[in-house]
N, C-alpha and C positions, 0 to 999 in steps of 0.2 A: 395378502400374506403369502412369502414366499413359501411353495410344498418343499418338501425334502427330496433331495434326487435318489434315485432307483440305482443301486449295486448289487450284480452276482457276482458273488464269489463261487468259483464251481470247484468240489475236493474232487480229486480227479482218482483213482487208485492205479496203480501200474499194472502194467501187464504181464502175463507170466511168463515164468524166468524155472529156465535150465536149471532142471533141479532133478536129477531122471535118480540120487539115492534115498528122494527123500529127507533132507534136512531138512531142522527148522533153522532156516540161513538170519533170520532177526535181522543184526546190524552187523553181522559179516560181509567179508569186500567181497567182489570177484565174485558175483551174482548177478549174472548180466539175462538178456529178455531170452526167449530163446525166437526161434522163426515166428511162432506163431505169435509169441506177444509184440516181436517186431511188426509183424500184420495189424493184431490191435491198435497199438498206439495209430498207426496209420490213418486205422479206421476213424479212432477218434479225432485227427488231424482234419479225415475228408468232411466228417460231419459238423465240428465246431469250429473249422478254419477259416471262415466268414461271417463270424459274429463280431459285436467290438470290445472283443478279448485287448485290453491295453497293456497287461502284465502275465507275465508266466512266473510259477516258481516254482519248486520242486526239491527233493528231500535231496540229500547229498548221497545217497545210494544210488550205485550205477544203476540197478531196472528205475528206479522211479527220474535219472536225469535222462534215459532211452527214452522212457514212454514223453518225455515234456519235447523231446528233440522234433522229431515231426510237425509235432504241433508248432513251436517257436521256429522252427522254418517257414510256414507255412504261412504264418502270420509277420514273420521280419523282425520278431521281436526275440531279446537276448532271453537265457535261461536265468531266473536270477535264485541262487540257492540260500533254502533256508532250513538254519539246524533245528528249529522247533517242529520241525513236520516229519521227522524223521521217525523210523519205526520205534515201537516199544521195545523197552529192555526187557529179556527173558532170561533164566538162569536158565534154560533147556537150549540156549543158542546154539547149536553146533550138535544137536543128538539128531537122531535117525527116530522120523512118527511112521514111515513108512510101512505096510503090507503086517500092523499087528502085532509085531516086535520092536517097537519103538522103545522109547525111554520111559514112556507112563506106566509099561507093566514092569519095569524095575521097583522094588521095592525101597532101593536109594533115594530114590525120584520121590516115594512120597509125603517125606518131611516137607518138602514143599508147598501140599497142597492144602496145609491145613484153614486155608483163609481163604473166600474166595472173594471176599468185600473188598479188598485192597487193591489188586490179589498179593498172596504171598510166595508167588512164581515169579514175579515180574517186577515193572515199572508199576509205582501205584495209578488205579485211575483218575485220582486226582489231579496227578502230577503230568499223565497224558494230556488230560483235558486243557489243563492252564497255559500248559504250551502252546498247543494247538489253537482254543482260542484267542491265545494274543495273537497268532499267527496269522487270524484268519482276519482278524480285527483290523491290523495292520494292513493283511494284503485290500480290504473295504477299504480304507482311507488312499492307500497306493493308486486306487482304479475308482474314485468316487466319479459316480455317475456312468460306468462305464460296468465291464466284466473283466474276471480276472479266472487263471486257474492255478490251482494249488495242487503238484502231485502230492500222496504222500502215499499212504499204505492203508490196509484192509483195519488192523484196530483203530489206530487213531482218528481215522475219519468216522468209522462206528461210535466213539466212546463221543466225539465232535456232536454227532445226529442225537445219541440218546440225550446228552447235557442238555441239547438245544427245545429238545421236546419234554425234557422235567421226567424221565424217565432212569428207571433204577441202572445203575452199573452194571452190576450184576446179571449174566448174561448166559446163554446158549451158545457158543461159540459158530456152531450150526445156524444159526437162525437169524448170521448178519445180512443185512440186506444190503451188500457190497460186492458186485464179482468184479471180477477182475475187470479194468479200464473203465467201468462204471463213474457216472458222474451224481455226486448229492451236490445239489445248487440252491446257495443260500441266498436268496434274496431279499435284500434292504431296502427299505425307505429312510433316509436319515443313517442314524445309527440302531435304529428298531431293525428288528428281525419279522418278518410279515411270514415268508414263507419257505418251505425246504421240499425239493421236488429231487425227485430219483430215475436215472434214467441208465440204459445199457448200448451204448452206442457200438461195441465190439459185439452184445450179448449171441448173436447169433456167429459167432466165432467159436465157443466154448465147445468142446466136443462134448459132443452126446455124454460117452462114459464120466464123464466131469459133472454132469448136469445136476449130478444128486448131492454135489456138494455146493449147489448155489440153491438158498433157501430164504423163504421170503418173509420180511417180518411186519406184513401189512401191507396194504395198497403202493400202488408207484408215485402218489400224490401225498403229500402230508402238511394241511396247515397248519402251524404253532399258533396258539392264541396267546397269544403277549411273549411268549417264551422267546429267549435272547442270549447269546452266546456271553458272558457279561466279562 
């Protein structure tokens, strides 16, 4: 009996982007890496650039096509851009969370938040999820037998991980286990889902004063028992 051949798909997240006011930049243009996330992607370039990576993809936003650039040189392979990886929609897109005085203590802001199952800020997580796992499903079949990486961002890959481990939506926004250039790697047998592993290949990049905003939501290792991106 023939076994089922072995695919990671690795969601990659980008690295950080010049943002010195504070925006929540979403899916605004002209968000590019800044030095140090240009170091990151790098990093991640030195680290997985001799695996058999056979496909690259990456969200149509310039940090998430910066941080894939390195890497797709590195390996000889084209960027190939896909719109279902792309950040979540936010109505807060273009406000200032910065030093306290952000947009969430406006009292404008908080019709917004009356849902947080949906949410009712944003892109539903529903509608995150469906994307994404077609996306990812897809890029499996692109790279069958082989690896592939997928940029994308810090929720979609989060909302990706919870779906795939039968875990509630509903979240701490604190408590993603995503930093920045971070890799969650989904590994196939067939079209089954066996295992989802976490790893931080820039992590000792992240300055110190940063550190408090990378928070951990469980071991670096995580098996799914049957659970499947579907």
């Amino acid at each position: 009996m023939t076994q089922p051949v072995t695919t990671t798909v690795h969601l990659l997240r980008h690295g950080e982007v010049h943002n010195p006011t504070g925006i929540l930049y979403g899916r605004s243009p002209g968000f590019n890496l800044s030095d140090l996330g240009r170091q990151m992607a790098q990093r991640v370039a030195d680290t997985i650039g001799d695996r058999d990576i056979t496909r690259v993809f990456a969200s149509p936003l310039e940090r998430a096509q910066q941080t894939a650039q390195p890497l797709a040189t590195a390996l000889g392979l084209p960027i190939e851009t896909d719109e279902r990886v792309i950040e979540s929609g936010n109505k807060f897109q273009g406000k200032r969370f910065a030093d306290g005085n952000g947009v969430l203590r406006q009292p404008s802001s908080w019709r917004h938040l009356w849902n947080p199952w949906r949410p009712s800020w944003g892109e539903p997580y529903k509608q995150v999820v469906a994307r994404m796992v077609a996306a990812v499903n897809d890029a499996r079949r692109a790279a069958e037998g082989h690896e592939t990486v997928v940029v994308s961002h810090q929720l979609p890959i989060w909302m990706t991980r919870l779906y795939a481990e039968n875990r509630a939506f509903v979240h701490d926004p604190r408590k993603r286990q995503c930093t920045l250039c971070s890799l969650t790697s989904l590994t196939f047998e067939g079209e089954r889902l066996r295992t989802i592993t976490y790893s931080e290949p820039a992590g000792d990049l992240i300055p110190v004063k940063d550190r408090g905003a990378v928070f951990s939501a469980g071991g670096s290792d995580a098996t799914v028992p049957g659970g499947t991106p579907r």
